[in-house]
BAPA-669679 format. One record per residue: x, y, z of N, C-alpha, C, CB in turn; residue in one letter. Coordinates in steps of 0.02 Angstrom, whole numbers, padded with zeros to 5 digits, always signed. Glycine has a CB too. Example, Ala and Ser with C-alpha at 12.3 -4.5 7.8 and 13.67 -1.06 7.14 Angstrom:
<nodes>
+00660-00284+00390+00615-00225+00390+00660-00165+00390+00565-00224+00452A;+00642-00112+00354+00684-00053+00357+00645+00002+00394+00704-00030+00286S;
</nodes>
This chain:
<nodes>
+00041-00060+00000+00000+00000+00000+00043+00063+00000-00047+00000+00061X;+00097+00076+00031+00139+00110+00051+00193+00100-00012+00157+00090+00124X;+00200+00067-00069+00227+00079-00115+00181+00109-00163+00258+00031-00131X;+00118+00084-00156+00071+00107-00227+00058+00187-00217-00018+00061-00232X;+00041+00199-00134+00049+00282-00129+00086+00326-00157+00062+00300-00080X;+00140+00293-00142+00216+00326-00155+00216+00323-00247+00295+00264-00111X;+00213+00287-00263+00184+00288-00341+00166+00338-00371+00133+00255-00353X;+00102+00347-00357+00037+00387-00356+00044+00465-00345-00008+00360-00299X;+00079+00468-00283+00126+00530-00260+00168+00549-00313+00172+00516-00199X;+00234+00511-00332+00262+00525-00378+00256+00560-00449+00274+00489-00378X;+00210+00494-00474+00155+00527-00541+00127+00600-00542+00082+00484-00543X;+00085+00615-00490+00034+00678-00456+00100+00750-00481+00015+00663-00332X;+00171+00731-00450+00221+00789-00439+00262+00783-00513+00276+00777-00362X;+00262+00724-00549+00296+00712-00618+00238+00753-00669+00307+00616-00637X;+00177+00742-00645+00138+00748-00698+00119+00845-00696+00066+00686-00688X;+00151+00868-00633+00133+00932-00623+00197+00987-00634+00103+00934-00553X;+00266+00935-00643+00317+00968-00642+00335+00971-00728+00369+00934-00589X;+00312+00902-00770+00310+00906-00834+00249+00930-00872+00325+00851-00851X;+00208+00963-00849+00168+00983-00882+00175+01018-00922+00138+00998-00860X;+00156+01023-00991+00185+01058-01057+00177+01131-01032+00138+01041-01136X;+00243+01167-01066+00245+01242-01041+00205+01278-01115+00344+01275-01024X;+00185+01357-01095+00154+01400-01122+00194+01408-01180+00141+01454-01082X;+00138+01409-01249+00185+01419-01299+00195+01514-01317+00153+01369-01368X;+00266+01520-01349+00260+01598-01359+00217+01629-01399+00313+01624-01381X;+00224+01664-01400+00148+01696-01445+00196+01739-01483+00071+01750-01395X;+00167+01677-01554+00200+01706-01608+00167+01763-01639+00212+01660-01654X;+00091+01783-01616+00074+01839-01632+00094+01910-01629+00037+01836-01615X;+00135+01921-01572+00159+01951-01545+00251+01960-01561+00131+01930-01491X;+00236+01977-01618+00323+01980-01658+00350+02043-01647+00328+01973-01750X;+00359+02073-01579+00357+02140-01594+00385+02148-01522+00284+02178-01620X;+00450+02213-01533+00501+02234-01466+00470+02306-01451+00599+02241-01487X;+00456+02302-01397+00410+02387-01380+00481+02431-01355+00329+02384-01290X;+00465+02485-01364+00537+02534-01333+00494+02550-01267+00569+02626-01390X;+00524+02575-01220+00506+02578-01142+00454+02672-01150+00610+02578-01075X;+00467+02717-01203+00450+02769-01203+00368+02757-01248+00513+02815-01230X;+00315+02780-01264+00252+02811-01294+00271+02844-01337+00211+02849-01257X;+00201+02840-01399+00207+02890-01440+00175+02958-01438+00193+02867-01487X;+00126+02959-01385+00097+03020-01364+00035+03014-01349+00102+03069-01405X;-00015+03079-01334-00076+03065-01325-00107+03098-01366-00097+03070-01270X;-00166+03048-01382-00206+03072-01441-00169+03027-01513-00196+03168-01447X;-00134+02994-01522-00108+02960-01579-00153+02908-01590-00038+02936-01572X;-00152+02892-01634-00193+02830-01644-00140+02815-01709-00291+02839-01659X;-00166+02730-01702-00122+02682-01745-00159+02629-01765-00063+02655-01711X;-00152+02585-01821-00193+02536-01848-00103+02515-01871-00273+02558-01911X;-00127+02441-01848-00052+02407-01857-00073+02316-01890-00002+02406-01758X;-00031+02298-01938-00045+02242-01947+00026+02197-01957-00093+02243-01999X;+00028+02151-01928+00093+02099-01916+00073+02041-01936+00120+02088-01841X;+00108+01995-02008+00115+01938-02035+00165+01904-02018+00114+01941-02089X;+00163+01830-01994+00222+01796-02032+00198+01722-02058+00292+01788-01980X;+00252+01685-02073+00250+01638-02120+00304+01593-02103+00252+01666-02186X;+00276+01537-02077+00296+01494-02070+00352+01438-02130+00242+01482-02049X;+00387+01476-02166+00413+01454-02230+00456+01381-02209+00463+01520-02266X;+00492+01360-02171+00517+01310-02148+00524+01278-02076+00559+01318-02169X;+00441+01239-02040+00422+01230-02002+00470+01153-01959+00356+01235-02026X;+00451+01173-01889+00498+01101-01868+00450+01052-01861+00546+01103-01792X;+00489+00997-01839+00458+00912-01866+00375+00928-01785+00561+00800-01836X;+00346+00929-01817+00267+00921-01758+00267+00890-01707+00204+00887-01782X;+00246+00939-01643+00260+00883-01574+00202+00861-01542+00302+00915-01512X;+00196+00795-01505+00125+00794-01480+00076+00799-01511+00113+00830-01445X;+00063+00882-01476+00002+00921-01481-00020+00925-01556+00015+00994-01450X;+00028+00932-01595+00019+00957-01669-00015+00893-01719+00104+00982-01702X;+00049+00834-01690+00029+00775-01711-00050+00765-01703+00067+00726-01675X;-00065+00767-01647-00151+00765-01631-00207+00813-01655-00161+00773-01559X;-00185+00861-01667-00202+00914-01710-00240+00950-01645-00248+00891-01785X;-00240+00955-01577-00237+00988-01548-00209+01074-01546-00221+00950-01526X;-00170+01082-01590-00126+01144-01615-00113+01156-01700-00050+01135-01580X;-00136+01179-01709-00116+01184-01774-00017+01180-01789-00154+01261-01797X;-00017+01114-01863+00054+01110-01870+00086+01182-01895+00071+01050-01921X;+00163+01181-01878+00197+01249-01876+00215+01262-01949+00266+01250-01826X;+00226+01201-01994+00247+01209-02059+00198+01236-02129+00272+01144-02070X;+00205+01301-02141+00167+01345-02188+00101+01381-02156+00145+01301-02250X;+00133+01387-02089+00077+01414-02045+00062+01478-02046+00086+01404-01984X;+00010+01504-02072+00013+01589-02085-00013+01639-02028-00035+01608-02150X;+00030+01673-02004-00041+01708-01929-00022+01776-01952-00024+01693-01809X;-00078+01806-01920-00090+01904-01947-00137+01921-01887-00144+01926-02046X;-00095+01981-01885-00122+02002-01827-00162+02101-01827-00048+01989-01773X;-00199+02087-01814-00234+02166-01822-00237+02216-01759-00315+02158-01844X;-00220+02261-01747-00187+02311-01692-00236+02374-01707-00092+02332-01707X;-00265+02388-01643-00282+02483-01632-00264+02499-01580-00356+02516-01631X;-00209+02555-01588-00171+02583-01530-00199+02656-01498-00095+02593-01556X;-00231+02683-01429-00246+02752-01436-00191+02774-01381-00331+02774-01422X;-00171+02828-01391-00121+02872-01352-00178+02905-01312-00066+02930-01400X;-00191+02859-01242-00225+02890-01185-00193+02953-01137-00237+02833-01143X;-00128+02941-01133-00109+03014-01108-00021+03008-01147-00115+03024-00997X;+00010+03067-01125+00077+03068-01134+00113+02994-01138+00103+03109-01079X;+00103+02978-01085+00154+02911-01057+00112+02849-01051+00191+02923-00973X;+00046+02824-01082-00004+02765-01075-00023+02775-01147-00070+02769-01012X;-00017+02713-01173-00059+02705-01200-00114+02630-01219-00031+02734-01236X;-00170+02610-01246-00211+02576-01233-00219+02533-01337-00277+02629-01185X;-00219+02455-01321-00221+02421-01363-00284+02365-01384-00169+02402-01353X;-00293+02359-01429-00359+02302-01437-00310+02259-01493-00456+02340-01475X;-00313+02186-01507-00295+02153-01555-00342+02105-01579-00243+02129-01541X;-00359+02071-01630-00388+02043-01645-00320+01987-01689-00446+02084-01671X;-00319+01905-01689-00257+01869-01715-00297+01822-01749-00201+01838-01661X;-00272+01802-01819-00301+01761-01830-00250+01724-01865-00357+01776-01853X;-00248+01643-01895-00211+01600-01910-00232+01555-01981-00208+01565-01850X;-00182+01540-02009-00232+01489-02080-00170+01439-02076-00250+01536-02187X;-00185+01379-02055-00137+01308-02061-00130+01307-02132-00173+01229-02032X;-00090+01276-02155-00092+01250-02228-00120+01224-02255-00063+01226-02247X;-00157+01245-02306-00199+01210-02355-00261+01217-02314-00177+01130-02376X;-00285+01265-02280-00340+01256-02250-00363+01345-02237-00326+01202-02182X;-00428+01361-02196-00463+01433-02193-00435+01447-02145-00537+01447-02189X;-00421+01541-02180-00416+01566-02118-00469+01583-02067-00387+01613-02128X;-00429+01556-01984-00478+01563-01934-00455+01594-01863-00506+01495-01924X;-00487+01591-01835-00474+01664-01779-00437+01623-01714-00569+01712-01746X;-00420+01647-01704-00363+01631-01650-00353+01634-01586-00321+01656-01659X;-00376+01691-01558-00380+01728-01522-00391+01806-01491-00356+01710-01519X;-00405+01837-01446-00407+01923-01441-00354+01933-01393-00484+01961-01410X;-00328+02001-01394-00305+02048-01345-00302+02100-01300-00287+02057-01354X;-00290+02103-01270-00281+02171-01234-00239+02206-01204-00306+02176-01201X;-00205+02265-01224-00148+02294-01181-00145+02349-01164-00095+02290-01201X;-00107+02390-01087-00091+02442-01084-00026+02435-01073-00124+02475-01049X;+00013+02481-01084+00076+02516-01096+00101+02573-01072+00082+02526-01148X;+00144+02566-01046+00159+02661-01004+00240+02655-01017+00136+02676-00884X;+00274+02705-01007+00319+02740-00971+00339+02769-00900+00318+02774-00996X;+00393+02758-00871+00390+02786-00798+00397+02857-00805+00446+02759-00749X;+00449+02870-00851+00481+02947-00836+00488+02974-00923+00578+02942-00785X;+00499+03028-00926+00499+03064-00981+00573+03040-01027+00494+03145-00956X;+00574+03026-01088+00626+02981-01120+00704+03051-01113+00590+02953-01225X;+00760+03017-01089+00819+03021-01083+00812+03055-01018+00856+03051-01139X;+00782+03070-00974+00779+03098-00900+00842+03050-00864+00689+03083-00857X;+00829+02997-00875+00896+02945-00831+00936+02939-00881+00879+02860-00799X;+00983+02876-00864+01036+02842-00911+00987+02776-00951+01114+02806-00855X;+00935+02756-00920+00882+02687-00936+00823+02739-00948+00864+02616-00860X;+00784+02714-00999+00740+02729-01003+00691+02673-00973+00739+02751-01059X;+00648+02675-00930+00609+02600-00893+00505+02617-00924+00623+02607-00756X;+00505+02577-00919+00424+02577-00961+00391+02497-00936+00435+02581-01076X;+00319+02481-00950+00295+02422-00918+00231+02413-00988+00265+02436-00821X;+00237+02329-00955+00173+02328-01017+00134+02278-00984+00194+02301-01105X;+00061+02264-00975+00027+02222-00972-00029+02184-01005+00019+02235-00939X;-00010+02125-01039-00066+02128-01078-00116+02059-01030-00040+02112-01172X;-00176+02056-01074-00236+02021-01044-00243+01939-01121-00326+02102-01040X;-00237+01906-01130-00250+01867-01205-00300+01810-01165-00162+01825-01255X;-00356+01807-01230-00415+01767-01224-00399+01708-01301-00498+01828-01226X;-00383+01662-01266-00359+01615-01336-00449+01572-01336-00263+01539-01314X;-00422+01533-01414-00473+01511-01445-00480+01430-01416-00462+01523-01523X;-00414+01398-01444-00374+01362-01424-00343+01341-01340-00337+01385-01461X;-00337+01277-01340-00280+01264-01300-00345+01249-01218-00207+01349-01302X;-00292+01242-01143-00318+01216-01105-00322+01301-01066-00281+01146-01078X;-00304+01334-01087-00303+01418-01043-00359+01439-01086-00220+01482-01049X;-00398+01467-01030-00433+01543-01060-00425+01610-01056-00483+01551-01045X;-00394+01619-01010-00354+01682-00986-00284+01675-00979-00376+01705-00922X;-00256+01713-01002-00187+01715-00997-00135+01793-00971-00172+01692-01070X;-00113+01812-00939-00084+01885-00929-00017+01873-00932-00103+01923-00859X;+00007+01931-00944+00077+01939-00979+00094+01995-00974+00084+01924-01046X;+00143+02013-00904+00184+02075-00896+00253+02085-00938+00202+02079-00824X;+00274+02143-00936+00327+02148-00956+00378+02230-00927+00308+02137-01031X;+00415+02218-00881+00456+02272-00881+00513+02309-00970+00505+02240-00815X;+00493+02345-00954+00538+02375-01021+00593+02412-01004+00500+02422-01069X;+00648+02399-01047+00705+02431-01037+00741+02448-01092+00741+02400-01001X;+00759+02530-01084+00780+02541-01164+00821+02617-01163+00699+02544-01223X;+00885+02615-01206+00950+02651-01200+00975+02660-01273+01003+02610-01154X;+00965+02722-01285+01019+02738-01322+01090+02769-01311+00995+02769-01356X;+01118+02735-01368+01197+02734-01357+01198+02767-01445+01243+02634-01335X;+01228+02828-01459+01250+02881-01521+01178+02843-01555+01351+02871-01572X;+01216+02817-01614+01157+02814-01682+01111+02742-01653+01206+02795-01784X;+01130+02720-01607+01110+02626-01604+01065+02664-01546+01187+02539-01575X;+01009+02603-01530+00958+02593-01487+00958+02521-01460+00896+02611-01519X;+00930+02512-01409+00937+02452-01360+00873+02459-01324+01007+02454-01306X;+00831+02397-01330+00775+02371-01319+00763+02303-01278+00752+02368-01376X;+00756+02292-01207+00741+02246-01200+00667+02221-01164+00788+02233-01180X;+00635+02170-01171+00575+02156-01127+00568+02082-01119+00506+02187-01156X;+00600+02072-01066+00583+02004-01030+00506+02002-01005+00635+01993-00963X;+00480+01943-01031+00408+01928-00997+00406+01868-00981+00346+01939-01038X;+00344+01877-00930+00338+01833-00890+00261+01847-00886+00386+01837-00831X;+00233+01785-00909+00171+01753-00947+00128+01701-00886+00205+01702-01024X;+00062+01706-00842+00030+01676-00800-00052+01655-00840+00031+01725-00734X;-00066+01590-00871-00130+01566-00857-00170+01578-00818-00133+01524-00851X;-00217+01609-00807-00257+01611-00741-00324+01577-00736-00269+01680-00723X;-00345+01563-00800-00418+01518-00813-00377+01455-00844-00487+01559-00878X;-00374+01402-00808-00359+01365-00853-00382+01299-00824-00291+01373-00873X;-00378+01239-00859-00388+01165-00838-00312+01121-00801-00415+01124-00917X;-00257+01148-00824-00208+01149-00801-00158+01182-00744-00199+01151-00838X;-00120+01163-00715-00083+01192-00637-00020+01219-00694-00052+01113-00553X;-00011+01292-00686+00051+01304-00714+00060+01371-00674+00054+01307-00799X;+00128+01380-00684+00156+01448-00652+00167+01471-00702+00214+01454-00605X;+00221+01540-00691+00236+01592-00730+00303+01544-00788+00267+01668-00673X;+00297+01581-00855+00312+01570-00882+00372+01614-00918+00269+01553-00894X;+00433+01601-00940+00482+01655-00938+00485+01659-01021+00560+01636-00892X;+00478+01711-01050+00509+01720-01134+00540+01784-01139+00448+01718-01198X;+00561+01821-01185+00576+01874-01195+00594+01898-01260+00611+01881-01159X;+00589+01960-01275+00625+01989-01344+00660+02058-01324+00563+02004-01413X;+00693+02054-01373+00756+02114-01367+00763+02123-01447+00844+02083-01322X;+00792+02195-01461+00823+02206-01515+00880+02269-01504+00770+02217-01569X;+00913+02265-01561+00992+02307-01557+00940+02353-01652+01113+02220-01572X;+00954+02408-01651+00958+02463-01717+00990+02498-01720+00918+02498-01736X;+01015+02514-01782+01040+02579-01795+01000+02642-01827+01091+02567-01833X;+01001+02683-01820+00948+02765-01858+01016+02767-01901+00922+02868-01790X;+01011+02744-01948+01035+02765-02016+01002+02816-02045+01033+02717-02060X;+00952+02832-02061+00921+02896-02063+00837+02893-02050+00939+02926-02135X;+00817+02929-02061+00725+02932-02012+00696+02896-02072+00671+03034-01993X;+00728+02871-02151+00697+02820-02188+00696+02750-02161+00727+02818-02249X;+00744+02746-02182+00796+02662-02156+00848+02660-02085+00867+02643-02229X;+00807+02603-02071+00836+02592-01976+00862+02471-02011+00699+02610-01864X;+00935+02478-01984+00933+02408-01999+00936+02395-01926+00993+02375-02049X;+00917+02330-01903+00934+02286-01844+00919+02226-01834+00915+02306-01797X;+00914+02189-01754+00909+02134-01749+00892+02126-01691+00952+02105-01767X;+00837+02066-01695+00787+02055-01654+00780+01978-01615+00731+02072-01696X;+00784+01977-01555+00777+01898-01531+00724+01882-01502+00824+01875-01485X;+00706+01829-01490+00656+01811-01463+00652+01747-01434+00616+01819-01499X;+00617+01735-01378+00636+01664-01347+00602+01635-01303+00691+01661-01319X;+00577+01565-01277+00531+01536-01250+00565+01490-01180+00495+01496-01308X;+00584+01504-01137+00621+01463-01089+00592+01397-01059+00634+01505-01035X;+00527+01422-01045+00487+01371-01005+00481+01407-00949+00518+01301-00992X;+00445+01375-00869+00417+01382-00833+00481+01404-00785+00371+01331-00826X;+00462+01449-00749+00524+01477-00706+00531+01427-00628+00504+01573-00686X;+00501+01407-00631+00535+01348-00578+00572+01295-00589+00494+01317-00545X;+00568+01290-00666+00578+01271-00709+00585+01249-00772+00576+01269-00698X;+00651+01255-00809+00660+01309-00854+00649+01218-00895+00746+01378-00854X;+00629+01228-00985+00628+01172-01009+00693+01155-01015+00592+01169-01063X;+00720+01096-01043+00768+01067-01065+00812+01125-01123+00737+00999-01093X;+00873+01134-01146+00880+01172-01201+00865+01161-01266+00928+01184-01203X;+00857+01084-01289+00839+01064-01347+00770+01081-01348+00854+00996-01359X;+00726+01091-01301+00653+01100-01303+00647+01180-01325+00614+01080-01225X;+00699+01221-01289+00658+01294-01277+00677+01331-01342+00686+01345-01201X;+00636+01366-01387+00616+01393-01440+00692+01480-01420+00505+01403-01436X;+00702+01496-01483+00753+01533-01495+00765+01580-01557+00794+01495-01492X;+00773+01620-01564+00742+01667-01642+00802+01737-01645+00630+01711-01627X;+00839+01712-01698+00862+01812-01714+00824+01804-01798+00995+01843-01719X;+00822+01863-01794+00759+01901-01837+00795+01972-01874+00685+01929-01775X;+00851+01953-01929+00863+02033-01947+00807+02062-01973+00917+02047-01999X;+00822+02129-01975+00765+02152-01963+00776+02252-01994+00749+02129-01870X;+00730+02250-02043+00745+02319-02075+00689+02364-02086+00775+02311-02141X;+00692+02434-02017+00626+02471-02001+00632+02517-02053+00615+02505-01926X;+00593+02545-02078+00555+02609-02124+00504+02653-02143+00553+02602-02160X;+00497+02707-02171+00447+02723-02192+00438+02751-02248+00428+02748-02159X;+00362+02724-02269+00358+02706-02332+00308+02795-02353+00313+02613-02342X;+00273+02839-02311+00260+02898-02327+00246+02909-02259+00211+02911-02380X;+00222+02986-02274+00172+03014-02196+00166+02974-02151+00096+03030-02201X;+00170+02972-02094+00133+02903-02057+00129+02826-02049+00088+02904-02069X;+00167+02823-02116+00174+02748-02148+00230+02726-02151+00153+02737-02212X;+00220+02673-02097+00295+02620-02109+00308+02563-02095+00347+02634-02082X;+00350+02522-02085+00348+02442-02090+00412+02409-02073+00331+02417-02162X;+00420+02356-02068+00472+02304-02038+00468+02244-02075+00460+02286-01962X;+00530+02225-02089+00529+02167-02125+00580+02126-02097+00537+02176-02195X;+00565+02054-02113+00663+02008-02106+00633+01952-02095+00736+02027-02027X;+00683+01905-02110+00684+01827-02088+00671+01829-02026+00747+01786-02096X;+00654+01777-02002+00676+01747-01914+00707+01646-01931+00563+01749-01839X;+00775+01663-01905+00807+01605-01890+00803+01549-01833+00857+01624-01890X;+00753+01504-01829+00776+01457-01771+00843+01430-01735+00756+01410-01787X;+00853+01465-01682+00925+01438-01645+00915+01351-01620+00943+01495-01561X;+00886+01331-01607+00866+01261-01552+00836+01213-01604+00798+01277-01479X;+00808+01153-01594+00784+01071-01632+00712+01117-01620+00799+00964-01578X;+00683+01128-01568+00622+01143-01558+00609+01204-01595+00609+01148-01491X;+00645+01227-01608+00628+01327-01665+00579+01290-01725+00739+01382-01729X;+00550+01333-01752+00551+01325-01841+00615+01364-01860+00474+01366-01888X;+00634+01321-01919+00697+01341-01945+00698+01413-01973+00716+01294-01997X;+00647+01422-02001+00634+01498-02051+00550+01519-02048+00658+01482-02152X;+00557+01582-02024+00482+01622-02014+00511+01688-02057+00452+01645-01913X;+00460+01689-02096+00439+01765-02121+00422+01824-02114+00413+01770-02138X;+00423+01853-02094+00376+01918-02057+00387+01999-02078+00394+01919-01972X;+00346+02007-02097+00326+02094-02094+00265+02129-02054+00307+02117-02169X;+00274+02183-02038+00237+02240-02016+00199+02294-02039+00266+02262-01993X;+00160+02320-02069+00134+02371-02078+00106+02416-02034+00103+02359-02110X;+00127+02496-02014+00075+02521-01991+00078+02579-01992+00060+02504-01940X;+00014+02621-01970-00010+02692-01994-00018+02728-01931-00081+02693-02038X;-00015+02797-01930-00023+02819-01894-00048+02882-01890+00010+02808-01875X;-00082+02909-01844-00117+02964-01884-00145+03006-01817-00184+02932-01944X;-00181+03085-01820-00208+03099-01757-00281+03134-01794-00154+03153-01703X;-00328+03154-01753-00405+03167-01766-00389+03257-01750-00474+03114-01700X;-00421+03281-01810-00446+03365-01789-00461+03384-01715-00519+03385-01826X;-00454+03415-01695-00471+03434-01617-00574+03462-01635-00395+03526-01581X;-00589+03418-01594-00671+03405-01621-00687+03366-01652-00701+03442-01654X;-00654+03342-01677-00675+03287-01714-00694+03294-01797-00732+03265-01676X;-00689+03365-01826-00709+03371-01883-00658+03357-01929-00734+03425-01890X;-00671+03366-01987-00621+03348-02061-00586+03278-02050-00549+03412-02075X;-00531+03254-02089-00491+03174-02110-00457+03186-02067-00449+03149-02183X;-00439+03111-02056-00376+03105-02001-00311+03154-02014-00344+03024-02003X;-00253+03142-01984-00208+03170-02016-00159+03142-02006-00203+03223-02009X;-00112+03101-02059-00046+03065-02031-00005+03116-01990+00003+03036-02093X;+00029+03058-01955+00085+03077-01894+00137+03086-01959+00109+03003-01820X;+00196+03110-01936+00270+03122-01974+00307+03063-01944+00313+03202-01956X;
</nodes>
């Protein structure tokens, strides 16, 4: 009796310590700088990528529990409003098309975003983000996802980082916080063309971190611009570092930006 407990016990703490970790949200291809764009801005943003050389299907995928990663298309739709100086407030809508099959909806979002202090006041610029995600999918229904921001310029280059740390809170499953992060390095070559490079990464559960062959890994060169008024975009590969990466993702950005007449009368008006 006293072995079968012990069993039983075992299983209960194996089955709670291996429990599959949170996947990154590839929707979310995108390094925030710690500073706002202002208040009163508004933005309509849209983010693709493309799954062009997917890794071998695990589990979940096999079962079709998850859609497989190979020729996997997701797009993501963004409205940003500049609630004050230093906040601003996000809605997303994500949606996904497996290969050879319709596109279908994915999931929603929600985020706010601030700044602590007015940009170059310190040597760090520090900023926070919190978002809220309601997936379609999967054993979570709620999911939250902080992020401290940290971000420095050094002459023409910029430095971006945001470690997050990702909590289920509706779910059918026992999981803790979850560790990923993205960072990027640019240069302001001029207010057209900005080149850089972007990482991104999936650790696993902070009590415990996955294996290294498991945890997902991404640099992403990466070349910002604008294409007129208000209008601009991001493009580049993303490279899988790890067995568990997809080898090659696609991705671009589009987005606009623009502010409203004071009253509300006449066309928007792009930002510069």
């Amino acid at each position: 009796m006293r072995r079968a407990g012990a069993v039983l016990v075992g299983a209960v703490v194996c089955g709670v310590v291996a429990a599959p970790a949170l996947a990154f949200n590839f929707f979310e291809l995108e390094v925030y700088p710690a500073t706002t764009e202002g208040k009163g801005l508004h933005e309509v943003e849209n983010i693709t990528s493309f799954v062009a050389n997917g890794r071998r299907p695990d589990e979940e995928e096999a079962a079709g529990e998850t859609p497989r990663r190979h020729r996997l298309l997701r797009t993501s739709l963004e409205y940003d409003y500049g609630l004050t100086d230093k906040i601003d407030i996000a809605a997303y809508l994500d949606l996904d098309r497996p290969n050879g099959e319709d596109l279908e909806y994915a999931q929603s979002r929600f985020r706010a975003r601030g700044a602590f202090f007015d940009k170059g006041r310190f040597p760090l610029d520090v900023g926070w983000y919190l978002e809220a995600e309601v997936p379609d999918r999967g054993k979570s229904e709620l999911e939250l996802e902080f992020r401290p921001i940290v971000s420095r310029d050094v002459g023409r280059f910029s430095v971006d980082l945001n470690p997050m740390f990702e909590l289920p809170t509706v779910t059918s499953e026992r999981r803790t916080l979850e560790f990923n992060y993205g960072a990027r390095v640019y240069y302001r070559l001029s207010p057209e063309v900005m080149p850089g490079l972007e990482f991104y990464g999936a650790a696993g559960q902070i009590r415990r971190f996955d294996p290294g062959r498991e945890q997902e890994h991404y640099v992403f060169p990466t070349v910002y611009g604008r294409l007129a008024r208000g209008l601009k975009f991001a493009a580049g590969p993303g490279f899988g570092l790890t067995r568990a990466s997809d080898p090659v993702i696609l991705r671009v950005a589009i987005e606009y930006e623009f502010t409203l007449p004071a009253g509300g009368g006449g066309p928007p008006r792009p930002t510069y």
